[in-house]
C-alpha positions in Angstrom: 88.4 113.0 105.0 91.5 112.0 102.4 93.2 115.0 100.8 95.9 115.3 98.7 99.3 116.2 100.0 102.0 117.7 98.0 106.0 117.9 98.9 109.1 118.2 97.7 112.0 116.0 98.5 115.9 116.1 96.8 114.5 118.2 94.5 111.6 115.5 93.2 108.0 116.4 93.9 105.5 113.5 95.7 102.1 113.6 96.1 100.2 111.5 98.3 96.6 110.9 99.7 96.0 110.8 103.2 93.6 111.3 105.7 96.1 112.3 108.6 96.2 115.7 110.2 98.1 118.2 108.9 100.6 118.6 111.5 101.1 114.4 111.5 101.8 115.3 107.8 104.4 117.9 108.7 105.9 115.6 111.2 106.1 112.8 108.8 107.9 114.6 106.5 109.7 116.3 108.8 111.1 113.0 110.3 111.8 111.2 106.6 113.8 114.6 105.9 115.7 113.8 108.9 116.9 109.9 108.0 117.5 111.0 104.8 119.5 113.7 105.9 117.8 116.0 103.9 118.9 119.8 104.8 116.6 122.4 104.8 115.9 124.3 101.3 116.3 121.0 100.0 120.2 120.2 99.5 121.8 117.4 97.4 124.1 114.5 98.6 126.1 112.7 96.2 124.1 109.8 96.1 121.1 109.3 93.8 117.6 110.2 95.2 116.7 107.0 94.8 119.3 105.0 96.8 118.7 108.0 99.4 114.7 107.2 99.6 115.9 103.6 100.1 118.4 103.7 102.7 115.9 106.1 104.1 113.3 103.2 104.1 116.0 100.9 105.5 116.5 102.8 108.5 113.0 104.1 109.4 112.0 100.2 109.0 115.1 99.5 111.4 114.0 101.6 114.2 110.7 100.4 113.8 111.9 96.7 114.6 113.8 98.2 117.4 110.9 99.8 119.1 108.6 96.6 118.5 111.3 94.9 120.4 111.6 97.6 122.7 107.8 97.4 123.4 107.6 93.5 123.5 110.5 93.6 126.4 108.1 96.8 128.0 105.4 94.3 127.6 106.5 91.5 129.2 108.0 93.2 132.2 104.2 94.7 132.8 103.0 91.4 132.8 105.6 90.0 135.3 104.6 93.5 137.6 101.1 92.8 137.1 101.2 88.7 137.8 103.1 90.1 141.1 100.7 92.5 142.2 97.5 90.2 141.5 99.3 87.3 143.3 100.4 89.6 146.3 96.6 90.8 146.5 95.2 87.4 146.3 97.1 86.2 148.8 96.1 89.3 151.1 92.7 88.3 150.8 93.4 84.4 151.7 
């Protein structure tokens, strides 16, 4: 069921919908905090918020493509292990 979450962020309030569990919600945040380099209580950098939320984007988007790469390589090594064990069982039976 959707529910309205509210935080605060470089001292700018958001508000989103979402039907995630409350402690995804806390990790979420928790994480963009973290790119952001947000301290806790909610400290200011010199850069405007809204360059921050963007870089912020930029980087959580950037580990993203790093971990579908990540898990493509993952991917095809299982597939390679897999393909060995299937021939090296087949060829048991033979």
């Amino acid at each position: 069921m959707e529910r309205l979450v509210h935080f605060e962020l470089f001292s700018q309030e958001f508000s989103f919908y979402t039907d995630a569990t409350e402690e995804d919600v806390e990790l979420i945040i928790k994480m963009v905090r973290s790119e952001l380099g947000e301290e806790e209580g909610g400290k200011r950098t010199p850069l405007p918020s809204n360059k921050m939320l963007v870089l912020g984007c930029l980087k959580i988007a950037a580990r993203l493509i790093q971990l579908e790469k990540e898990f493509g390589a993952f991917r095809t090594d299982q597939d390679a292990s897999i393909d060995k064990l299937i021939n090296k069982v087949s060829s048991s039976i033979d």
